[in-house]
C-alpha positions as CSV (number, residue, x, y, z in Angstrom):
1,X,8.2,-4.1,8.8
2,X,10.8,-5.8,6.6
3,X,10.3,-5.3,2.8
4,X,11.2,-8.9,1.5
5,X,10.8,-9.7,-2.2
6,X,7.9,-12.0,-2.0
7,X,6.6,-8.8,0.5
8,X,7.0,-6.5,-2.4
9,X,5.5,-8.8,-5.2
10,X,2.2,-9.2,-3.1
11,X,1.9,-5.7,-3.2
12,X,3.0,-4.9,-6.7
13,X,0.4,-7.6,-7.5
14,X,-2.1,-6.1,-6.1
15,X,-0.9,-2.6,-7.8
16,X,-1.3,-4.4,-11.5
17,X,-5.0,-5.9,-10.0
18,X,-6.1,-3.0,-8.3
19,X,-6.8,-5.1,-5.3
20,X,-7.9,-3.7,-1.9
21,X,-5.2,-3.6,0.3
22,X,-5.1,-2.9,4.6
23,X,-2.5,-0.8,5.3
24,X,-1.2,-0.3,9.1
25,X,0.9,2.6,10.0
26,X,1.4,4.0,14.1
27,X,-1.7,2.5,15.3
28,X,-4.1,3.3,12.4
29,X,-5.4,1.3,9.5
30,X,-6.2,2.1,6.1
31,X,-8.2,0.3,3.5
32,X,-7.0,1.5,0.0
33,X,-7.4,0.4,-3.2
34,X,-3.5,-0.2,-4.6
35,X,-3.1,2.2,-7.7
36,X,0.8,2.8,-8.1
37,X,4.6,2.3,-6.5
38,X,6.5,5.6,-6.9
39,X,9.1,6.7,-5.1
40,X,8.8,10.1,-2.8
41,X,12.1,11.8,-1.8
42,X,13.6,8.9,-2.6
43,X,11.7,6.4,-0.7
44,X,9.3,4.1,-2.3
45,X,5.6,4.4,-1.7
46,X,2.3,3.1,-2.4
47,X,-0.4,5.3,-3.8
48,X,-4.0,4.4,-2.8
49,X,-7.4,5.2,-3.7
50,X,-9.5,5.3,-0.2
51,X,-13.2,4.2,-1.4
52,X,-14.9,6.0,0.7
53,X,-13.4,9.6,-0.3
54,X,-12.4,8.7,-3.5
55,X,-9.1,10.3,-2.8
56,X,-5.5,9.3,-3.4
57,X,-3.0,8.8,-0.5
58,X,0.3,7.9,-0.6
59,X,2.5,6.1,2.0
60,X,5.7,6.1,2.6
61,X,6.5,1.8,2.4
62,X,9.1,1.8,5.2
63,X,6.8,3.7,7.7
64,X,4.1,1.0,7.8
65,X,3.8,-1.9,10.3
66,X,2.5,-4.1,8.3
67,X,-0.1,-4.5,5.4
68,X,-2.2,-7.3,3.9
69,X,-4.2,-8.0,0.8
70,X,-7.5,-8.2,1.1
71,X,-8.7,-9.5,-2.2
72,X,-7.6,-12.6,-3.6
């Protein structure tokens, strides 16, 4: 997937809104609710809340396929 800016402020908007976001990544979805952008081994990332464990995941932005917002 190619981070463009308007790419990045959907999802840093949905970081400041804590909206839900899907998230796609080698054949696997996740919905997550978008808590923060940090950067791991500096690469930037997207920590998510998944509802239904009430856990915190974090993945790596230039290893998903695509993503979408799915509160508006």
């Amino acid at each position: 997937m190619r981070w463009t800016a308007e790419r990045m402020d959907q999802l840093e908007r949905a970081v400041r809104e804590g909206l839900r976001v899907a998230l796609s990544r080698r054949g696997s979805e996740f919905i997550v609710v978008a808590k923060r952008i940090t950067s791991v081994a500096q690469r930037d990332a997207l920590v998510g809340r998944v509802p239904m464990t009430n856990e915190d995941r974090t993945f790596i932005l230039d290893e998903l396929d695509g993503f979408s917002i799915l509160d508006a």
